[in-house]
N, C-alpha and C positions, 0 to 999 in steps of 0.2 A: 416207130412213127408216133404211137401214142404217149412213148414217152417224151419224144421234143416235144411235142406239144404243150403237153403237161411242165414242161422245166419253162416253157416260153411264158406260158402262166403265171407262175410262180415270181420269174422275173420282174411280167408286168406288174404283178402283183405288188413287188418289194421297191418296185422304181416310183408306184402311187405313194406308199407311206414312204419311203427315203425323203419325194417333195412336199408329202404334208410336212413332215416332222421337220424338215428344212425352217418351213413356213414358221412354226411355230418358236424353235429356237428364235429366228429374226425375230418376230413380234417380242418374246422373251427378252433380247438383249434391248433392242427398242424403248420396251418399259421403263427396265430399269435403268437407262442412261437416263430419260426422263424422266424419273422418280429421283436419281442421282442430284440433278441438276437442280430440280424443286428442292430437294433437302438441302444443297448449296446455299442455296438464293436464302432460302428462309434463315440458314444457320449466321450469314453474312449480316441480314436484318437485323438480325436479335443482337448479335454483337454489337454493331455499329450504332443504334438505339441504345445498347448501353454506355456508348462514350458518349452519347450526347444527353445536357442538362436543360437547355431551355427551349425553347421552339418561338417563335413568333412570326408569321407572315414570310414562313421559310427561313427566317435568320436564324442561324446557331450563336447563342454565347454561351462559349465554356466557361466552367465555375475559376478556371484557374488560367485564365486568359482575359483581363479585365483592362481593355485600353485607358491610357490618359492619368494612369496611375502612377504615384512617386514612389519608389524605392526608399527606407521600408515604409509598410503601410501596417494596417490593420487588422487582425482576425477577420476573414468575412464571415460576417451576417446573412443568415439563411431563413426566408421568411416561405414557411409552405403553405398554399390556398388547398386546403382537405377541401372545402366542397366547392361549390357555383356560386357564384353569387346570380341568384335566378338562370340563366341563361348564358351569360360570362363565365368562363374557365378561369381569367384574370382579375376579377373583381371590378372589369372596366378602368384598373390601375396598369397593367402591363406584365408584363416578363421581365426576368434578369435586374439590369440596374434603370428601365422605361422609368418605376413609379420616384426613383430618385434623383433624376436626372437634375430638375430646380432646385431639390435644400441646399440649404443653407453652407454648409459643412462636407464636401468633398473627398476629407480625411475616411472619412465612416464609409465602409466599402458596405452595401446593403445590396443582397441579390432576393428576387421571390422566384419561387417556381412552384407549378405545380403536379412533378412527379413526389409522390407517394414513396414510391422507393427510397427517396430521401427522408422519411419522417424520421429516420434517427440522428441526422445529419444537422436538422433545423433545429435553430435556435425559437424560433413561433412557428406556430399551427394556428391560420384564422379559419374561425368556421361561423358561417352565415347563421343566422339561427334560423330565416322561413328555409334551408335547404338541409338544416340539423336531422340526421337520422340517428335514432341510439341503437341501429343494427350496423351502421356504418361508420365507425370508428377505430382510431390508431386501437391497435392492440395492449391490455393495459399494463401490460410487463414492460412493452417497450420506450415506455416514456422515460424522460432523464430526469433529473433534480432540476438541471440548469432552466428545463424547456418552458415556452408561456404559453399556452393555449389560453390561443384571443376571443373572446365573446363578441361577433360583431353582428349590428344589427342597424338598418337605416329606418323602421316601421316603428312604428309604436305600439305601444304595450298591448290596446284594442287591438291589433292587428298582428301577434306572435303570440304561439301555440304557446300557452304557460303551463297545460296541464303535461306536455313533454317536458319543459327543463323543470316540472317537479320530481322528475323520477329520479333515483336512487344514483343513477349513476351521475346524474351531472351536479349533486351532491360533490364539495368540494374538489370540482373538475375544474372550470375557468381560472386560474389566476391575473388575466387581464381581460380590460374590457375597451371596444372599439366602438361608441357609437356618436349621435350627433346631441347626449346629453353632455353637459356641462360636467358632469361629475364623473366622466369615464377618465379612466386612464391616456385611454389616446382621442382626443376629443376631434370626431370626423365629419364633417359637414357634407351634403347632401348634392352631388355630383347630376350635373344632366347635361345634355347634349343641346344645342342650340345652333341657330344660323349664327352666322357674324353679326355684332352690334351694327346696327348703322353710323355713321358719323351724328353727333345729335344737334339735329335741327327739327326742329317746329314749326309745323302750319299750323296756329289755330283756326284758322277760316277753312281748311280740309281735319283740322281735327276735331270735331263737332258731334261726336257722338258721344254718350254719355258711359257706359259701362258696357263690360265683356264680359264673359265667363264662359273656361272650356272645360268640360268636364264630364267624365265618363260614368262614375259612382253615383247613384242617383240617390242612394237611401246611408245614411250614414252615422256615426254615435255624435259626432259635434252636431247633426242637425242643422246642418248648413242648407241644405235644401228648402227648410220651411223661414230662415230669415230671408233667403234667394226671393221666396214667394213672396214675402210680407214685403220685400224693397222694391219689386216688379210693378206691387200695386202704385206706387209713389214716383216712380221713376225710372225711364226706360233702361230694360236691363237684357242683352239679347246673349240669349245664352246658345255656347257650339258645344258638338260632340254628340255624346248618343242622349243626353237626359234632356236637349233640347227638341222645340218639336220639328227641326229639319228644314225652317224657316233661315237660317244662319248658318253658312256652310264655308270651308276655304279647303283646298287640293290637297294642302299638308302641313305639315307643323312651320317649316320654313316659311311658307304666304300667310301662314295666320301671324305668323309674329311681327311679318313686317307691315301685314292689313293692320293691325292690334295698332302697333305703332304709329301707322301714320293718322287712322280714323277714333281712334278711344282716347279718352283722357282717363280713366280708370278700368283697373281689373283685379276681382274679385278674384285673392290670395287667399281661400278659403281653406281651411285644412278640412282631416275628414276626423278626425279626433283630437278635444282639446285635452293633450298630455305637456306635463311640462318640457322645454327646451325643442318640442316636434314642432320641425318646420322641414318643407319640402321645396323639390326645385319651381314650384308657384309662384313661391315667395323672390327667386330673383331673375325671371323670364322679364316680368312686364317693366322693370329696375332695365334689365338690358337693351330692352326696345323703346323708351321713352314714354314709358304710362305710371302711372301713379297706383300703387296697390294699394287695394283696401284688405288687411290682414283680418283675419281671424281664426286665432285657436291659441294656444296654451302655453305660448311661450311667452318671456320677457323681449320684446321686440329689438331694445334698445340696446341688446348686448350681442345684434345682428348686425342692423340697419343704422344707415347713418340718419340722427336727427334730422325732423322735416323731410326725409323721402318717402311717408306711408302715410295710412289714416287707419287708425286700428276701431273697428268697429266693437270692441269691450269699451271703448271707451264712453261709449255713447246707450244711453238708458232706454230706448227704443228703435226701431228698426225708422219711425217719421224722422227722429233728430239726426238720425245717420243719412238718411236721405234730404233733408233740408241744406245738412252741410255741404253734400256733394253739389249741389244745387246751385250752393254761394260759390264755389270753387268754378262751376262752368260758366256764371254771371262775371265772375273777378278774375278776368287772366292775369295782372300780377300776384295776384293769391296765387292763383295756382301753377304758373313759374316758378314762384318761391319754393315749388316743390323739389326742383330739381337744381339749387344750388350746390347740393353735394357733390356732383359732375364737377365741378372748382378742385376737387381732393383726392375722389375715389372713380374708381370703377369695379364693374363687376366681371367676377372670374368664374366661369360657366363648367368649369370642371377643376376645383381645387383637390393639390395633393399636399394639401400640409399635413393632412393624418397619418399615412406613409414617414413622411419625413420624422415624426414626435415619435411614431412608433422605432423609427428606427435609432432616432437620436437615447431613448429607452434602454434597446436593446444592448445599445454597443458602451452603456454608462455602467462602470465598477460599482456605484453608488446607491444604483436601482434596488431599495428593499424587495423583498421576497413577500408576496400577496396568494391570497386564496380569498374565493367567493363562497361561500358555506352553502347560502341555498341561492345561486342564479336570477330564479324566479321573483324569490323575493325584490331581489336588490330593483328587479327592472320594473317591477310592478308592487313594489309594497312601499308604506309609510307615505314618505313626502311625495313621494312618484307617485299616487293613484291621478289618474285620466279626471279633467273636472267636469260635472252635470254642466251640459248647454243651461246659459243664464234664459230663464223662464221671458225676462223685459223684454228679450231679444229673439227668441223661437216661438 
């Protein structure tokens, strides 16, 4: 008796762990089918990111699937963005064939991307110079003869880290250069975002205000600030943004330019450093909206602007004679109609890609000599290029 007992025991005993142990195999295979399925899924990912070359707004374009093209065609052209341009992945240009969509010449099969895995692949490498890290670059075995690594910069010289592109490494590193001076390689003008023009028409009897100015920079090397001051005292000049004193305000960039439009007859294209050829998108906001700029900084105007659309304040030997002028212009509305006869010829284009296009038309040329920049720093910031002292008459 005391042995059934005892065997009944035992039993119970081996019938508890049989269902634990049960238990634990399930869980066991459980895991691992999920763990299975997880290393699927991720093994799938990795692959399939590797067949693909571009990304934009969920579109794929393959490198080697390019519509609209004629049999045969051309080596394609591989243009890779290494860093940001600030905040842009794309440089504000595009993916695949976006930034070439308008040149000129269709023949020139031009792609950009910015996967990395391709830098041996690419024919250019642009790198921004304010996003330049010299811990963050192509590895320097792997570079080709053929390749160009592009110097691109939209800031002026006051405003890009020089004691970086004096280091050692960027020592004959660049052999092209991308910016909006006159003497680069790919000569690339200053892109911005805007509402749509209006159709242009004028009320002078609602456009009766004298000058604008929006501006965030309150202290600056051109010392546009302190002519701002000296022209405030002669004539009204209301200034938006943060450096005004909150008297002048509009919701967002879209209502200021179409308030700007319809109530100013001038605005204040002031740069923030006078470097040669720097001009920013200042310079053709108030050209789009129907106002009359008043420029000032360091470039030659007239190899921008069409004759009679501006009033460049170098021109004039005090901050009185620049405001007398402005003065005669809100007195003389055919005078200051005559501003806008260049409407007759042109307009303005609020995001140009002809820099893309010269780059590319560059790249895909037999003819193209072979360039190296020795010291970077220098070329953007030495000799003829130094930044000039705000003129004393006028600050």
């Amino acid at each position: 008796m005391a042995f059934h007992r005892h065997w009944i025991a035992i039993q119970s005993s081996l019938s508890k762990q049989t269902g634990f142990s049960s238990k634990i195999v399930s869980y066991w295979l459980a895991s691992s089918f999920l763990i299975a399925i997880i290393f699927l899924y991720y093994l799938l990912l990795a692959f399939w990111d590797n067949k693909l070359l571009f990304r934009q707004n969920q579109q794929v374009v393959p490198i080697g699937n390019v519509s609209g093209l004629s049999a045969p065609c051309q080596r394609k052209i591989l243009i890779l963005y290494w860093t940001k341009y600030f905040t842009s992945v794309d440089f504000e240009y595009g993916l695949g064939r976006t930034p070439f969509a308008t040149c000129d010449d269709n023949r020139i099969v031009c792609l950009t991307t910015m996967d990395r895995g391709l830098v041996n692949e690419s024919d250019a490498v642009i790198f921004h110079s304010r996003d330049l890290r010299d811990n963050d670059l192509p590895p320097p075995g792997w570079r080709l003869p053929h390749q160009h690594y592009v110097f691109f910069n939209h800031e002026s010289p006051a405003h890009t880290d020089l004691n970086l592109l004096r280091r050692p490494v960027f020592w004959n590193y660049f052999n092209r250069t991308m910016t909006y001076r006159r003497d680069s390689d790919i000569v690339d003008l200053h892109p911005y975002e805007t509402s749509a023009s209006l159709p242009f028409q004028i009320d002078l009897k609602v456009k009766n205000k004298t000058v604008a100015w929006m501006v965030s920079n309150c202290k600056t090397d051109s010392r546009r600030e302190s002519l701002v001051s000296h022209l405030s005292l002669l004539i009204p000049v209301d200034v938006y943004g943060f450096c005004g004193n909150g008297s002048h305000q509009c919701p967002s960039r879209a209502d200021c330019d179409r308030f700007l439009g319809q109530n100013y007859r001038f605005y204040l294209s002031f740069e923030n450093s006078l470097c040669p050829d720097y001009i920013t998108e200042k310079l053709y906001r108030p050209l789009a909206h129907g106002v009359v700029p008043v420029v000032y900084g360091g470039s030659d105007y007239s190899f921008y602007l069409p004759a009679g659309s501006y009033v460049n304040a170098r021109d004039f030997d005090s901050p009185q004679s620049l405001a007398e002028y402005l003065e005669k212009l809100m007195l003389d509305d055919e005078l200051y109609l005559s501003y806008f006869r260049w409407r007759n010829r042109f307009t303005v284009d609020p995001k140009p890609v002809d820099g893309m296009c010269q780059l590319c038309r560059l790249l895909s040329d037999k003819k193209t000599e072979e360039k190296i920049y020795p010291d970077i720093a220098e070329w953007w910031h030495g000799g003829n290029h130094t930044c000039l002292t705000p003129p004393p008459s006028l600050v």
